[in-house]
C-alpha positions in Angstrom: 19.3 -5.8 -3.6 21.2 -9.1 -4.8 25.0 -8.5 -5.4 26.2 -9.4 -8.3 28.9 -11.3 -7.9 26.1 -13.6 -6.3 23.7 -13.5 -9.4 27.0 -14.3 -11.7 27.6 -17.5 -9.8 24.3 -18.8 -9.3 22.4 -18.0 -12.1 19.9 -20.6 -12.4 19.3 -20.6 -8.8 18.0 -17.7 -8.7 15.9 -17.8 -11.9 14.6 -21.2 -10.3 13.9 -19.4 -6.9 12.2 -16.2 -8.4 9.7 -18.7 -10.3 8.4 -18.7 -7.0 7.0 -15.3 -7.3 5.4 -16.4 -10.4 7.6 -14.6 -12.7 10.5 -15.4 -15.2 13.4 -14.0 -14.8 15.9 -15.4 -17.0 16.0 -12.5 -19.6 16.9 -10.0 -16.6 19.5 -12.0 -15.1 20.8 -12.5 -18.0 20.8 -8.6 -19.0 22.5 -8.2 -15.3 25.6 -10.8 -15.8 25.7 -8.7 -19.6 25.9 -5.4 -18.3 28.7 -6.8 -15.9 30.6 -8.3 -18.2 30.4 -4.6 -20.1 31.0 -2.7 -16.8 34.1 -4.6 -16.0 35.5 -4.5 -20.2 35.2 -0.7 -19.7 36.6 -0.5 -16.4 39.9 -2.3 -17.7 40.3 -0.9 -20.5 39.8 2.7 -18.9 42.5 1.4 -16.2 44.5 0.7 -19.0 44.7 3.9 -20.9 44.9 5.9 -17.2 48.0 4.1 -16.6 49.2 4.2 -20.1 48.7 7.8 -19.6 50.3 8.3 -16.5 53.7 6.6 -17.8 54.1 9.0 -20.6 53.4 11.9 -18.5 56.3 10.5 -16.2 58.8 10.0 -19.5 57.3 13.8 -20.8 58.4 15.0 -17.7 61.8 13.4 -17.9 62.3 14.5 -21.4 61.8 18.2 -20.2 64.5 17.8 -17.8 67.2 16.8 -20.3 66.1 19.2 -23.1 64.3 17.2 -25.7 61.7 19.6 -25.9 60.2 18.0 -29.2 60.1 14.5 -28.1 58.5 15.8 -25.1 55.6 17.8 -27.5 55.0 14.9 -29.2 54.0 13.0 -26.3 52.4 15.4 -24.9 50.1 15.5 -28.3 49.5 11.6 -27.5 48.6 11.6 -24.0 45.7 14.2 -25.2 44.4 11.5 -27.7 44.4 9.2 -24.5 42.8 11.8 -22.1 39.9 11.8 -24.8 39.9 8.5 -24.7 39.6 7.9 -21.5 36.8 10.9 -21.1 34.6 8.8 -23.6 35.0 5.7 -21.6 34.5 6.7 -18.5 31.4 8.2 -19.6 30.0 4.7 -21.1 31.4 3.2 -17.8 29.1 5.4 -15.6 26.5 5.1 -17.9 26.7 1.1 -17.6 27.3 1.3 -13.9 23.6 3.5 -13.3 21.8 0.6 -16.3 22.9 -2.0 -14.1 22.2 -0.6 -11.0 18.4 0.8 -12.4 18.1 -3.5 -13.3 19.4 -4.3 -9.9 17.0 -2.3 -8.0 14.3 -4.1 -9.8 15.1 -8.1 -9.1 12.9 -8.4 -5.8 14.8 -10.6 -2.8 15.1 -14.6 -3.7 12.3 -16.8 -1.1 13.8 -18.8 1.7 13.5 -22.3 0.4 10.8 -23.1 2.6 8.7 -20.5 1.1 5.2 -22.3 -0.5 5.0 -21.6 -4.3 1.2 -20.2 -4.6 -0.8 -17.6 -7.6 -2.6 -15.6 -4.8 -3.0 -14.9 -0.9 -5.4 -17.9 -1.1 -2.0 -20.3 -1.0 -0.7 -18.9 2.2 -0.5 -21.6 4.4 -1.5 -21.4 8.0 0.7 -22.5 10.5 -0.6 -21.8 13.3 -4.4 -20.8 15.0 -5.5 -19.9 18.3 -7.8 -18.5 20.6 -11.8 -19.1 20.6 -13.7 -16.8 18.0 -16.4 -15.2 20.1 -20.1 -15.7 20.0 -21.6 -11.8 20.0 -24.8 -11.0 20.5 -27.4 -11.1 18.1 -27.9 -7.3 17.9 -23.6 -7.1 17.7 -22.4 -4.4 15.4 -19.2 -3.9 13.5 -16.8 -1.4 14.6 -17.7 1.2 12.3 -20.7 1.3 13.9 -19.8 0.9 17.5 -18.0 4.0 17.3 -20.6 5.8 15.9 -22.7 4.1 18.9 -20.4 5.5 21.5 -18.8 8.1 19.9 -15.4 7.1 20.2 -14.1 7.0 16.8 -15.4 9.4 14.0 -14.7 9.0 9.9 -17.2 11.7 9.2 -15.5 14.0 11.0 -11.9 13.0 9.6 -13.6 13.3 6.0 -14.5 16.8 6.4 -10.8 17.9 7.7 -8.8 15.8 5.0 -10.5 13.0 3.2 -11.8 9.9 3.5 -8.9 7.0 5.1 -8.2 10.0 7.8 -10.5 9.0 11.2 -10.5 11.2 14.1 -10.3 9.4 17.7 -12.3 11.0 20.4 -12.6 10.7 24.3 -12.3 7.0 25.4 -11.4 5.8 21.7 -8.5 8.1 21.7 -7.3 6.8 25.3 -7.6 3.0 24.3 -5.9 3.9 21.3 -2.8 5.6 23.2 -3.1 2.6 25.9 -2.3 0.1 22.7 0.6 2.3 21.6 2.0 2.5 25.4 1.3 -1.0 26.1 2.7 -2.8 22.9 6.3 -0.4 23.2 6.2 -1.8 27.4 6.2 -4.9 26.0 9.1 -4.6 23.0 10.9 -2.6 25.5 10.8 -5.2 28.3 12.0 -7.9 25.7 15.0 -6.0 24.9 14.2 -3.5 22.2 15.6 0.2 22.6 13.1 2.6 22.0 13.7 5.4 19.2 11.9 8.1 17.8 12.3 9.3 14.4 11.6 11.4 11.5 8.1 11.0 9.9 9.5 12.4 6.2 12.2 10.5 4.6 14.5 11.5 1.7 15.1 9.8 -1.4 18.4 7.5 -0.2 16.1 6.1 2.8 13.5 5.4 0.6 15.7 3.2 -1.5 17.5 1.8 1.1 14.6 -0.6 2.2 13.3 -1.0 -1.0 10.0 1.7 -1.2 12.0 3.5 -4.3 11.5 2.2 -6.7 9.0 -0.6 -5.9 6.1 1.0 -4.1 6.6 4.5 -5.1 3.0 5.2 -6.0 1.8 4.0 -2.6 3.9 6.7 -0.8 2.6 10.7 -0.4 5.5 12.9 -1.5 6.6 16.4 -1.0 7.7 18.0 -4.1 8.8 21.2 -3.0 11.2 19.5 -0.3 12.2 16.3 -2.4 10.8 14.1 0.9 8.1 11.0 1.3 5.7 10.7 4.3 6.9 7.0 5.7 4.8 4.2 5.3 6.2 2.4 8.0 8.6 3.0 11.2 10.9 0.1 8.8 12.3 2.7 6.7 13.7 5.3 9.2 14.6 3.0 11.8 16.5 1.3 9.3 18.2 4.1 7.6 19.9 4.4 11.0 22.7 2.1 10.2 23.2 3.5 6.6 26.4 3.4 5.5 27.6 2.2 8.8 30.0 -1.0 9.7 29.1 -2.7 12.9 31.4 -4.6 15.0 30.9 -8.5 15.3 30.5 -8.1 19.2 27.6 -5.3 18.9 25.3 -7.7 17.2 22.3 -7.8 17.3 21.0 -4.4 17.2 17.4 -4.5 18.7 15.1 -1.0 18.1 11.3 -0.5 18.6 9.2 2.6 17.3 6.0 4.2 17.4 5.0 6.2 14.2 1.8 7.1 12.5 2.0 5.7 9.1 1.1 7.1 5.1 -0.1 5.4 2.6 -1.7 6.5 -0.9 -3.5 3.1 -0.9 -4.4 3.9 -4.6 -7.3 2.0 -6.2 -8.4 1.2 -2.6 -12.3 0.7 -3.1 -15.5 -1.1 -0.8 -16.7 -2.9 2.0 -13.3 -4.5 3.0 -11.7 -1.2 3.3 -14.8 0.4 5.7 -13.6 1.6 9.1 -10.5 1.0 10.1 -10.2 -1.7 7.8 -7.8 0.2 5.4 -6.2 3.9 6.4 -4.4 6.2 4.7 -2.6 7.7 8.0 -2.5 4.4 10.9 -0.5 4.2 14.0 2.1 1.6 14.1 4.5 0.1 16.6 7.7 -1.8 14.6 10.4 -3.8 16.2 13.6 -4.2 13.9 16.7 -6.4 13.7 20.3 -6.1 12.6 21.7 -9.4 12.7 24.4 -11.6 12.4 23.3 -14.1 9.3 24.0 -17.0 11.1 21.5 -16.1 13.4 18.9 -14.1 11.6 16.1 -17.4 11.0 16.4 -17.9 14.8 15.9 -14.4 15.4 13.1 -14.4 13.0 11.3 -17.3 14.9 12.1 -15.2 18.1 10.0 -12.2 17.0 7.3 -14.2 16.1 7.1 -15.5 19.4 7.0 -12.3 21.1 4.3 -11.0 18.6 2.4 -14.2 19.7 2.8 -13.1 23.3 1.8 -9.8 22.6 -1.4 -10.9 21.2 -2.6 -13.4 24.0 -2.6 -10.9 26.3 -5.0 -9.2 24.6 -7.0 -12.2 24.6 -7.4 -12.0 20.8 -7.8 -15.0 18.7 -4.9 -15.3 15.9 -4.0 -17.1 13.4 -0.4 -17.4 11.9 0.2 -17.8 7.8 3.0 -18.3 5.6 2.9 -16.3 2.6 3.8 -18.3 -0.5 5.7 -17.0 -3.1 3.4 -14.5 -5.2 2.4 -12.8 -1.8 5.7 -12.2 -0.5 6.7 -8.7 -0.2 9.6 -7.6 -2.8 12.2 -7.2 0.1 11.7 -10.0 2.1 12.6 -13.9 2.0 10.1 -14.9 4.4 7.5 -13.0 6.4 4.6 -14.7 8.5 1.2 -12.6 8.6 -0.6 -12.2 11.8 -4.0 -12.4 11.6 -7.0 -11.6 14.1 -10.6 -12.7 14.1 -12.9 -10.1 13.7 -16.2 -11.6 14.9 -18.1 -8.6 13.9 -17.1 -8.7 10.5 -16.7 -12.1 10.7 -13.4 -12.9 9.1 -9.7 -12.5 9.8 -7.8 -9.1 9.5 -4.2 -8.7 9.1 -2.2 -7.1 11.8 1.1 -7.9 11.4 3.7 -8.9 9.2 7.0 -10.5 10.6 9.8 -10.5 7.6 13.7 -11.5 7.5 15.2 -9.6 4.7 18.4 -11.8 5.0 21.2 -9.2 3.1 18.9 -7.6 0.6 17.9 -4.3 2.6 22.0 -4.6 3.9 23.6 -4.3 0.4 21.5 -1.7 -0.6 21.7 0.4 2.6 25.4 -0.8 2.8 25.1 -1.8 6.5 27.8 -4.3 7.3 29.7 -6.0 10.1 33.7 -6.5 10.5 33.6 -10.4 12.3 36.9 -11.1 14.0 39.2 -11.5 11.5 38.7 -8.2 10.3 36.9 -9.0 7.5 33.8 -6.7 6.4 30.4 -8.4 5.5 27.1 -7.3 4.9 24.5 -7.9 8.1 20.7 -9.0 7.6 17.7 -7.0 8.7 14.6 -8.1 10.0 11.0 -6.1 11.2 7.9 -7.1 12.3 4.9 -4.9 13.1 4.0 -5.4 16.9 1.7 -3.9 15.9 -0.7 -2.2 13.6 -3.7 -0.4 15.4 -6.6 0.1 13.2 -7.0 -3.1 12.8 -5.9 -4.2 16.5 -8.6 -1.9 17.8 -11.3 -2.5 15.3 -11.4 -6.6 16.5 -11.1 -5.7 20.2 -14.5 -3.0 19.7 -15.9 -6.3 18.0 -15.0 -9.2 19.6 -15.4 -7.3 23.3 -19.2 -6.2 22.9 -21.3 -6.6 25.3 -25.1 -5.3 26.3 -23.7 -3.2 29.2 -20.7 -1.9 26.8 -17.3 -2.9 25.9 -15.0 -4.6 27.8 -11.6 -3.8 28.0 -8.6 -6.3 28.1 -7.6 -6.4 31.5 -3.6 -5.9 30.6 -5.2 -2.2 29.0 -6.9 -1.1 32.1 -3.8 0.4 33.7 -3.1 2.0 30.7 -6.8 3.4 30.0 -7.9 4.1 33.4 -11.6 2.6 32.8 -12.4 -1.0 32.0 -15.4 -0.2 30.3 -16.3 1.6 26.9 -20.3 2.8 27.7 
């Protein structure tokens, strides 16, 4: 969320920067720097009468003491013409406070300045490729169909127990798929991330503290009865962790990695790009996540990238990285670079990962600051980057690793899977 002292001072900035995301926002910031101006009227004039109020209950009691009983009454009439007063305004105060807020929580996060402007996905700009795409076989299969072949992964099965979006892993697809989760944390874990485990159900606060609520609230399965949301993503507990909390300068950066299965509605998710384990409604994922100092989040930023990089050339994967331009960017985040993997069997590239810096806009809503120093309380920036999703992880290394005598496991998964070979 952008504070609004910020949006009062730099107005057209922002307006400028949000044309970015291909939409104007004039009318809102303007409605924002309104409702402030009215927020702050009320507020002093409340204020005003409170102390107003308190004065002539100081002189009422005075008067008491010396006997002027009717000077006293009369005041006493007054200062219950200025407590109604003060009841009507601090009812339109609190009913300005929650219109602003309700506008606040829908201005999305301002793009770095080296953000590309771009209408669709199709003006991301690639930064970065590597890693030859394989040559298969000509009898090669997709991975829907390999683990039919092998019996390793199976959708009917997940249909019949909840619904489609739902697979059920089985012998060897299930192991490979624990060896990934194993294997990726080894890795966070040796760069410096502290694992954690948390809460798959969030509450409302959490949800709005990164941004879900109200942005992507259909998109999120929620429990009436208990007022909680299924996560979408490790992001929103792991975050929630430093709620409300003030950080010392000196304990910067916070570094956390954690394996969840995800939920997601997916709603309106149709056809034969979503097949397989192309799009899931319950996925494992393995997040890292950042609290940092915001002199050092971009350098930060470019060192998760690295290690997502390093993650994936182990597996022997090949990668490209992209850039999301304006209109693709996520409402949170002020620059995120997409991961993307070759899937030779489907021959085109699948997303894997997404690597954001949120600068303060997760902060100020979760309220997570730092005192520096001096003493002097500020508000941190977040980062996260998936490291990484599965479904798709596992659906390119089934495709790309085929083989006539089977499927070849990466070599850095064979001490996690015990067999080298899916056959």
């Amino acid at each position: 969320m952008l504070e609004v002292n910020f949006i009062r001072e730099n107005k057209d900035f922002i307006v400028d920067s949000l044309s970015k995301r291909n939409m104007n926002s004039s009318l809102m910031i303007e409605s924002v720097i309104d409702l402030d101006v009215r927020k702050r009227k009320l507020q002093t004039e409340l204020d005003k009468i409170l102390h107003q109020s308190n004065l002539i209950s100081k002189e009422i009691g005075d008067l008491f003491k010396i006997g002027l009983q009717k000077e006293a009454i009369v005041l006493k009439e007054k200062t219950i013409k200025l407590k109604e007063a003060s009841k009507e305004l601090n009812e339109e105060l609190i009913s300005t406070k929650d219109e602003l807020q309700q506008l606040l929580y829908k201005i999305p996060n301002i793009p770095h300045k080296s953000v590309p402007k771009g209408k669709s996905e199709e003006d991301n700009v690639e930064v970065l490729s590597e890693g030859e795409i394989p040559k298969l076989p000509v009898n090669s299969l997709p991975h829907w169909e390999l683990a039919k072949k092998y019996d390793i992964i199976d959708f009917e099965l997940g249909n019949k127990i909840t619904g489609a979006g739902f697979p059920v892993y089985k012998g060897k697809g299930a192991k490979l798929q624990r060896a990934l989760i194993s294997f990726f944390l080894d890795m966070n874990t040796n760069a410096g991330y502290d694992e954690v485990q948390v809460p798959h159900l969030i509450n409302e606060k959490s949800a709005f503290g990164t941004g879900q609520l109200p942005d992507k609230e259909g998109m999120m399965y929620y429990i009436k009865e208990d007022d909680l949301y299924l996560i979408p993503t490790a992001e929103v507990p792991v975050t929630n962790i430093y709620r409300d909390e003030i950080i010392l300068e000196s304990q910067l950066p916070k570094l956390l990695t954690s394996y969840t299965p995800c939920f997601r509605r997916e709603a309106g998710s149709y056809g034969a790009h979503v097949r397989g384990l192309n799009r899931l409604h319950q996925f494992d994922k393995v997040e890292i996540l950042r609290v940092e100092h915001p002199d050092n989040s971009y350098t930060a930023l470019d060192g998760m990238v690295e290690h997502v990089k390093s993650i994936i050339k182990k597996l022997n994967l090949p990668f490209r990285i992209l850039k999301l331009c304006g209109s693709d960017l996520g409402f949170t985040s002020c620059l995120t670079y997409d991961f993307e993997l070759f899937s030779a069997g489907q021959n085109k590239w699948l997303e894997v990962s997404s690597v954001s810096n949120f600068e303060s806009f997760q902060a100020n809503r979760l309220k997570l600051r730092f005192k520096d120093s001096s003493g002097k309380t500020k508000l941190a920036h977040t980062l996260n980057g998936s490291s990484l999703a599965l479904p798709r992880v596992l659906a390119t290394l089934l495709e790309n690793n085929q083989t006539d005598k089977g499927i070849v496991i990466p070599k850095v998964l064979v001490p996690y899977t015990g067999f080298s070979v899916i056959d």
